[in-house]
C-alpha positions as CSV (number, residue, x, y, z in Angstrom):
1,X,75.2,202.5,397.7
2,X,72.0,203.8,395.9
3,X,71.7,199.9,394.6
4,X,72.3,198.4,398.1
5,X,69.2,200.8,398.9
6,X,67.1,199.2,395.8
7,X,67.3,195.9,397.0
8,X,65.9,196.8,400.3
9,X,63.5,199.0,398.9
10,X,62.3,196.5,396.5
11,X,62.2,193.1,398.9
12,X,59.1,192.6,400.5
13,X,59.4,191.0,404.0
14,X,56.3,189.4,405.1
15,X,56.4,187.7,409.0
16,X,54.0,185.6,410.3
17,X,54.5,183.1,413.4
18,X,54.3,184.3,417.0
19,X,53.6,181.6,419.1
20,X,50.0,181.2,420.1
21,X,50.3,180.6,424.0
22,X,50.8,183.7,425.8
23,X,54.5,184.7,426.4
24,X,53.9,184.8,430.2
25,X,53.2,180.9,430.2
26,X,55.6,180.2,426.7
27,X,58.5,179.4,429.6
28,X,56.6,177.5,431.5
29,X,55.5,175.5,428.5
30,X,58.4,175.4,426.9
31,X,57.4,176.9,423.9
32,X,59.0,180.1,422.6
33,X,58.2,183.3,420.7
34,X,59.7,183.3,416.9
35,X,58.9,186.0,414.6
36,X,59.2,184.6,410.8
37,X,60.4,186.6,408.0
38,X,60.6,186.3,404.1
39,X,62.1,188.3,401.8
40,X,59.8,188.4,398.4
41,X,61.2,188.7,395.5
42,X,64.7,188.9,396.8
43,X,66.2,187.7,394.0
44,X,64.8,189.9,390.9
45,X,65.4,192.9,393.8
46,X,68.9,192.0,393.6
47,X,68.5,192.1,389.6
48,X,66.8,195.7,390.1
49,X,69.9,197.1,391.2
50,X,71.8,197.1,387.7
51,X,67.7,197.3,385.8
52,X,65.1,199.8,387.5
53,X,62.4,198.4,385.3
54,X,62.3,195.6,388.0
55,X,61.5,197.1,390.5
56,X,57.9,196.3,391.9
57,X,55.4,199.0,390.4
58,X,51.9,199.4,389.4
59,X,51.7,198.3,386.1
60,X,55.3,197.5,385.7
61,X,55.7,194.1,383.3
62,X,55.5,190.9,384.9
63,X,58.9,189.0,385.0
64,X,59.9,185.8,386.1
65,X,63.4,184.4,387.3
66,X,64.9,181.3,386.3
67,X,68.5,179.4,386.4
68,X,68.9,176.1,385.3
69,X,65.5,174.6,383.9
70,X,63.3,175.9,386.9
71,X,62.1,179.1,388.2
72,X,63.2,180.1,391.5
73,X,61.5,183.6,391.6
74,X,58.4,186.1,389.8
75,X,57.1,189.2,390.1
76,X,53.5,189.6,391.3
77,X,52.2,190.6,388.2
78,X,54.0,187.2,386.8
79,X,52.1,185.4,389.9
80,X,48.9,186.9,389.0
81,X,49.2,185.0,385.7
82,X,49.7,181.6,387.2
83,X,53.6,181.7,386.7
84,X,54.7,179.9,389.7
85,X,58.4,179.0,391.4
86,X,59.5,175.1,390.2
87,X,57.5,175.9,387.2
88,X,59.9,175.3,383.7
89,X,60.8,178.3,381.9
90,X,59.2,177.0,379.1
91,X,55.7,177.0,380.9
92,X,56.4,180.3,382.3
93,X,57.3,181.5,378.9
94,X,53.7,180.6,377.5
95,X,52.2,182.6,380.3
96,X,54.2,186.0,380.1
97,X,54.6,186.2,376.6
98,X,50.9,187.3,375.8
99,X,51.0,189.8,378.7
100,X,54.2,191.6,377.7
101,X,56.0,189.9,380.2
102,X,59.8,188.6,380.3
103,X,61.9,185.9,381.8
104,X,65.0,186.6,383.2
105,X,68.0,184.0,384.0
106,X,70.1,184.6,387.1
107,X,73.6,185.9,387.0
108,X,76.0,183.1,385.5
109,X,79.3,182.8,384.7
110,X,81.4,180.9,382.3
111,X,84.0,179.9,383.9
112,X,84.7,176.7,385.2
113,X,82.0,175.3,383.4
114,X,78.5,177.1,382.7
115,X,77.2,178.1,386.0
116,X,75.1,180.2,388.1
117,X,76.9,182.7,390.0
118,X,75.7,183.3,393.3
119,X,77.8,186.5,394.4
120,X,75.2,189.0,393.5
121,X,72.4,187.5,395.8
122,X,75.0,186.6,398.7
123,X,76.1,190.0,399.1
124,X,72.2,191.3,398.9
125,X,71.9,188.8,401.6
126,X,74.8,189.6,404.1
127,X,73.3,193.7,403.6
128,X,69.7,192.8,404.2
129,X,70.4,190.7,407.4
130,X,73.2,193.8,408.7
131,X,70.2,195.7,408.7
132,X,67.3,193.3,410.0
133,X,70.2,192.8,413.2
134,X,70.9,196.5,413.6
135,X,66.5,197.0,413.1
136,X,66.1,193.8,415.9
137,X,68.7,195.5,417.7
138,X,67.0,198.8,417.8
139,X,64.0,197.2,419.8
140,X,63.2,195.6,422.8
141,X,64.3,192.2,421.5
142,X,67.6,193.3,421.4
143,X,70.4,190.5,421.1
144,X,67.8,188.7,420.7
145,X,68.9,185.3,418.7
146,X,68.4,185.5,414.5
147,X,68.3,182.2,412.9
148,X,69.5,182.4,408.6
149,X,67.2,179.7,407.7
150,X,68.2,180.5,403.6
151,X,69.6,183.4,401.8
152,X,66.6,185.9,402.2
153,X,64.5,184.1,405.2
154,X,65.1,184.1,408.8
155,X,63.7,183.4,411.9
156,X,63.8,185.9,415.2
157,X,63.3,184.7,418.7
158,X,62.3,187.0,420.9
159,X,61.2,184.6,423.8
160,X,62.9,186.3,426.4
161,X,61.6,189.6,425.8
162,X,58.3,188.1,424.9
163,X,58.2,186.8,428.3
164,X,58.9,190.0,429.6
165,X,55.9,191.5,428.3
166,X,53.8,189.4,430.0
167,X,51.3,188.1,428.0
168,X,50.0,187.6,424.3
169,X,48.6,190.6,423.6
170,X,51.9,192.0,424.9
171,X,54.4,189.8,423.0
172,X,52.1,190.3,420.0
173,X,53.3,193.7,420.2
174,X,56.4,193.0,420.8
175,X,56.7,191.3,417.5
176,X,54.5,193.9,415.6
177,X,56.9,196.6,417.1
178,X,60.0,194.9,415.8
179,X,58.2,194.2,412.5
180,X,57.3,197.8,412.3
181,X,61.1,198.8,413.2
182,X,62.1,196.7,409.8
183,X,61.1,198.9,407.0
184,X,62.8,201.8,408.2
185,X,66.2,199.7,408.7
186,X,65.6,197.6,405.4
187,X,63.3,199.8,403.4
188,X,61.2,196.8,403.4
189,X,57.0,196.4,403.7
190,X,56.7,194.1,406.9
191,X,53.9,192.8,408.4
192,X,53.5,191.0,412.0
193,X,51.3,188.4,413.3
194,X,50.9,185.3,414.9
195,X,50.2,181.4,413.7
């Protein structure tokens, strides 16, 4: 239990995307209200569960995450020194090294064959969205639908209710309201906004 709470503690969700027509006239126009949100760092948060020292922190080392030969996620200490995701481990290497930092390979298994093992990160992901349903839920969105668009992102449409609200500075609040309601749910920092 106490690492099911890292991982949301550790995952940043940032959301972004209410639509920019007012929710009264988003019907009319067809158009709809979708909150977007990302899970940062999701993956090194699921790492963070077995070793602490991952955990985002003022001055903690900055870390990057690879599997194969690309990296899929970094710290913001590791962005801040120009590691980016896609980059090669080997670039990223050349970046961290002089900082302190380290580069980490995702969980992997031998069996059949060399392999990244997924299991880790798709059990984070089935908690974390529990949790962003029950915090949706928990608002005036709720049953309102939630798209997976990937293992840590996902998109929230709260048209309905939005239209309810009656208006953009309204639905706005609707979707900073339900952002607000995340970090309690997911431990997570969450932000709201619109495009």
């Amino acid at each position: 239990r106490e690492q099911r709470e890292a991982v949301r503690r550790d995952a940043t969700i940032s959301t972004g995307g209410l639509a920019r027509h007012p929710a009264s006239r988003a019907a009319e126009a067809g158009g709809s209200a979708v909150i977007h949100l990302d899970a940062d760092r999701f993956f090194l948060s699921v790492h963070a569960r077995e070793d602490p020292s991952l955990r985002e922190s003022p001055g903690c080392a900055p870390v990057a995450l690879y599997q194969y030969n690309d990296v899929v996620c970094c710290s913001s200490g590791a962005r801040a020194l120009g590691v980016r995701k896609h980059m090669t481990p080997q670039q990223a290497l050349l970046l961290l090294t002089p900082a302190g930092g380290r580069l980490l390979h995702a969980y992997w298994r031998d069996w059949p064959g060399p392999r990244t093992w997924y299991g880790p990160y798709q059990a984070a992901s089935r908690e974390l969205f529990g949790a962003l349903r029950a915090a949706v839920d928990a608002t005036p969105a709720a049953g309102a639908l939630i798209e997976r668009a990937s293992i840590d992102e996902a998109y929230i449409e709260i048209t309905e209710a939005a239209a309810a609200a009656a208006g953009e500075q309204d639905a706005l609040a609707l979707a900073e309201r339900v952002a607000r309601t995340l970090p309690r749910a997911v431990a997570a920092a969450v932000t709201g906004g619109k495009d």
